[in-house]
C-alpha positions in Angstrom: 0.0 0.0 0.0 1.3 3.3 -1.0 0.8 6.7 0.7 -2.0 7.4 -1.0 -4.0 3.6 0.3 -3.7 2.3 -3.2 -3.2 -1.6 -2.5 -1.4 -3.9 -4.9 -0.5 -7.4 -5.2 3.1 -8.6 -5.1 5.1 -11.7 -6.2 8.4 -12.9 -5.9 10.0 -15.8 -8.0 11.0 -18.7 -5.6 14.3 -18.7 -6.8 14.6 -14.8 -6.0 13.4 -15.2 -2.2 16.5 -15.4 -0.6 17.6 -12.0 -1.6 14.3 -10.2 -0.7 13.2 -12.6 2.5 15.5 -10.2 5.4 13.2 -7.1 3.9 9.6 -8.7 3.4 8.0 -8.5 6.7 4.9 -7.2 8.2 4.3 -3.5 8.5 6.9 -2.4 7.5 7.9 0.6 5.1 10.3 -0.3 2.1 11.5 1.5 -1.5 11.9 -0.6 -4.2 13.3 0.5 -7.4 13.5 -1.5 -11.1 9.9 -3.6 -10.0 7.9 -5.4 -13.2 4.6 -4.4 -13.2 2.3 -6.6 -15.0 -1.3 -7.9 -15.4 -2.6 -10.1 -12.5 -3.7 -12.9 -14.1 -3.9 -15.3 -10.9 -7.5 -17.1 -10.3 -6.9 -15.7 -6.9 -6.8 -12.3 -6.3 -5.8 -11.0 -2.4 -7.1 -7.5 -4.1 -9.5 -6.4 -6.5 -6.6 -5.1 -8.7 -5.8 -6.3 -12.4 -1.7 -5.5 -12.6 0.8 -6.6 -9.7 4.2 -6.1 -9.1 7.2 -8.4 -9.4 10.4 -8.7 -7.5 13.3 -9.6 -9.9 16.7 -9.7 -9.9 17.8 -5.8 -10.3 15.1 -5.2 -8.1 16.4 -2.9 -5.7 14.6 -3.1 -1.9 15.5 -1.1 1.1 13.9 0.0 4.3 12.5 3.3 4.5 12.2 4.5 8.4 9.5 7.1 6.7 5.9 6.9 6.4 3.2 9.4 6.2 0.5 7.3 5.1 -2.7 5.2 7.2 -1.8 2.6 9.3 -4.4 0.5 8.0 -6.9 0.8 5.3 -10.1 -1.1 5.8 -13.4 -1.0 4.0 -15.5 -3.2 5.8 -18.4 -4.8 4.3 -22.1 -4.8 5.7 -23.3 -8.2 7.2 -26.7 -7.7 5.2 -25.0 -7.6 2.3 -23.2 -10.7 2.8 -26.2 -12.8 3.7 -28.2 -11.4 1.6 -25.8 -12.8 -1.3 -24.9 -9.7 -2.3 -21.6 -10.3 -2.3 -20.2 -13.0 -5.0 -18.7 -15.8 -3.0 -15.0 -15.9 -2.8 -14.9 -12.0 -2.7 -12.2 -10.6 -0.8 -13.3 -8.1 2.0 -13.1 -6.7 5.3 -15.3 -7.0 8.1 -15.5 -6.0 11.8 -17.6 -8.0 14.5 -18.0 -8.2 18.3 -17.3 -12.2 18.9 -20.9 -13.5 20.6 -20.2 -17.0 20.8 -16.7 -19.2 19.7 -17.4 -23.1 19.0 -14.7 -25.5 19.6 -12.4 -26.7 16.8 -13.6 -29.0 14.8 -11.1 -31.4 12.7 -12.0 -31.6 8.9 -11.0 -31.7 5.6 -13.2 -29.4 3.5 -12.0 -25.9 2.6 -15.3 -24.9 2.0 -27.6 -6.8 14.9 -27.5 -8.5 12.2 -25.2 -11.9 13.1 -23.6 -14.1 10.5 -20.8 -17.0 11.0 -17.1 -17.1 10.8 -15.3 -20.2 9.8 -11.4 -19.9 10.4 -9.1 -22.6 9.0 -5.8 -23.7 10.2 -3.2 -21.0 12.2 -6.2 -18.3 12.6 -8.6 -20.8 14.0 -5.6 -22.0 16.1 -5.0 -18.3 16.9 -8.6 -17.3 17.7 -8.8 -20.3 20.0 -6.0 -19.6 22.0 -6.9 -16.5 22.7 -10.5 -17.1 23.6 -9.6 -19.9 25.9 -6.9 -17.7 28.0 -7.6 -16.7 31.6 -6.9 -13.2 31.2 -8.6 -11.9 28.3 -10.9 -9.6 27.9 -14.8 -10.2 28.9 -15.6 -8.5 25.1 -14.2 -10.0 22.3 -14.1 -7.7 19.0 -11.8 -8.7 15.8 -11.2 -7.3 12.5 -10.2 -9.1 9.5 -8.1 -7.6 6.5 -8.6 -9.6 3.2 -11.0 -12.0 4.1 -13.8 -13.6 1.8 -17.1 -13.9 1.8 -18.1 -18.4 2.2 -20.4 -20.5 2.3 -19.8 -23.9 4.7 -22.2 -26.3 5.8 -25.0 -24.2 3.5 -25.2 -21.2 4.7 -23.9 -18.1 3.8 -20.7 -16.4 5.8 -17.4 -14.8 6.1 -13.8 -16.8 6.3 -10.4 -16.5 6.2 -8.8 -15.6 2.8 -5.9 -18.5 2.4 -2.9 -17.2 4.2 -3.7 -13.3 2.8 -5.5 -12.7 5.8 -4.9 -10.4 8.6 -6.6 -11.2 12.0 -7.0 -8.7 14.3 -8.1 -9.6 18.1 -9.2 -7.0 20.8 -6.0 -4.4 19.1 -6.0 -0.9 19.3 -6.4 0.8 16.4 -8.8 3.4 16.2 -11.8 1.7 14.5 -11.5 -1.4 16.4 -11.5 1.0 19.5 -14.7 3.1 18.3 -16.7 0.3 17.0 -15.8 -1.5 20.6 -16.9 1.3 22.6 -20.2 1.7 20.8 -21.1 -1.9 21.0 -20.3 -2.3 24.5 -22.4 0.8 25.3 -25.1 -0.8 23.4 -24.8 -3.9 25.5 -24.7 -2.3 28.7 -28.0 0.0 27.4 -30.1 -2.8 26.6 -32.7 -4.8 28.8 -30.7 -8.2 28.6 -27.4 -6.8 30.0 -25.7 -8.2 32.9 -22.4 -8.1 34.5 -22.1 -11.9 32.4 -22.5 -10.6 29.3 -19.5 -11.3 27.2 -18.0 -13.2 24.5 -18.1 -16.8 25.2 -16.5 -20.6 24.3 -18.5 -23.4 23.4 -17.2 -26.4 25.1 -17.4 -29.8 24.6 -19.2 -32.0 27.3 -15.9 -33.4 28.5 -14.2 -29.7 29.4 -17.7 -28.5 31.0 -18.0 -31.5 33.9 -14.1 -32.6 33.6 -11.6 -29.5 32.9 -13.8 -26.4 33.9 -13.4 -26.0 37.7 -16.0 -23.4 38.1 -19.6 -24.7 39.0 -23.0 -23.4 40.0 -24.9 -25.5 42.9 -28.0 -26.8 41.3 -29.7 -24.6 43.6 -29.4 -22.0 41.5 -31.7 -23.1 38.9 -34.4 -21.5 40.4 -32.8 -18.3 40.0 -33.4 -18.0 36.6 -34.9 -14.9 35.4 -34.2 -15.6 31.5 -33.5 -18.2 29.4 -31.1 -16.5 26.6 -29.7 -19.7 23.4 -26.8 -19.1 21.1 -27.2 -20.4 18.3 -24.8 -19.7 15.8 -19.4 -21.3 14.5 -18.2 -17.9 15.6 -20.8 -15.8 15.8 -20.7 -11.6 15.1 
């Protein structure tokens, strides 16, 4: 991305990686001089853009300490539009979401208040787990992903994880992230249903509710019950 938040794709040749790897890393500024630029013809495109560039040998890379331009550039879709089948699936987008409910893993082989379902495959499901199941994290989960795509899985229309083109972003502070937080919350806290055990929650399997989990309610408390609330939807925004 330049200064001005025009994105393009970019390729190296395998053979070539050695020479660029030490400057290819995340966030970080670079000038490169002598680049190919070319038409994108890959089936799968990280960006809506026809040309990329390519890294060749009189390429010339160095790190630039400089940058005046965004952090981050996001343009995050509606979830109507994305149930609604608006959006063509496989489309690469952004979206933002407060995390209602996270289901356990699930081991498979397919690669397949408005709320819709996020299926995350591989690291970022590995990632997203972790996180969720750590005793010090936040009660409110938000996250924002960067170049994600718009899936169906198990029928029904969602969002995923774009191959490995994805960015993940977990309860980080960023300035959307941090004003779309702060509004939900409040939301949360303004409506009827709000408790102090509101919050983003794990799904568990039977064996980590009665085995693992050391926290328990007498059965006493059933009768306690003001409201019966169900969940019923893989992650769940």
């Amino acid at each position: 991305m330049d200064e001005m938040s025009t994105k393009i794709q970019a390729s190296c040749l395998h053979r070539l990686f050695s020479k660029f790897e030490r400057h290819l890393n995340v966030d970080e500024c670079l000038i490169m001089k002598r680049p190919s630029l070319a038409a994108n013809t890959a089936s799968f495109k990280i960006i809506p853009n026809n040309q990329k560039l390519s890294l060749y040998y009189h390429t010339f890379v160095e790190k630039c300490s400089k940058w005046d331009g965004p952090q981050f550039i996001f343009d995050f879709v509606d979830f109507k539009d994305v149930l609604s089948q608006r959006n063509k699936e496989g489309t690469t987008i952004d979206f933002i979401g407060y995390v209602v409910v996270c289901y356990k893993i699930e081991d498979t082989n397919k690669k397949d208040d408005v709320e819709v379902d996020l299926t995350l495959w591989d690291d970022y499901a590995k990632d997203m787990c972790s996180y969720m199941l750590s005793q010090d994290r936040e009660a409110h989960v938000v996250i924002a992903v960067h170049f994600g795509a718009v899936k169906t899985y198990k029928g029904k229309w969602g969002i995923s994880n774009n191959f490995d083109g994805t960015r993940l972003f977990i309860n980080d502070n960023f300035d959307q992230m941090l004003t779309f937080k702060e509004k939900f919350i409040a939301k949360l806290s303004a409506s009827a249903e709000s408790s102090s055990h509101v919050g983003s929650y794990v799904i568990c399997s039977v064996e980590d509710e009665f085995v693992n989990n050391d926290v328990f309610s007498p059965i006493a408390y059933i009768g306690s019950i003001i409201q019966v609330i169900s969940n019923n939807l893989y992650f769940t925004f």
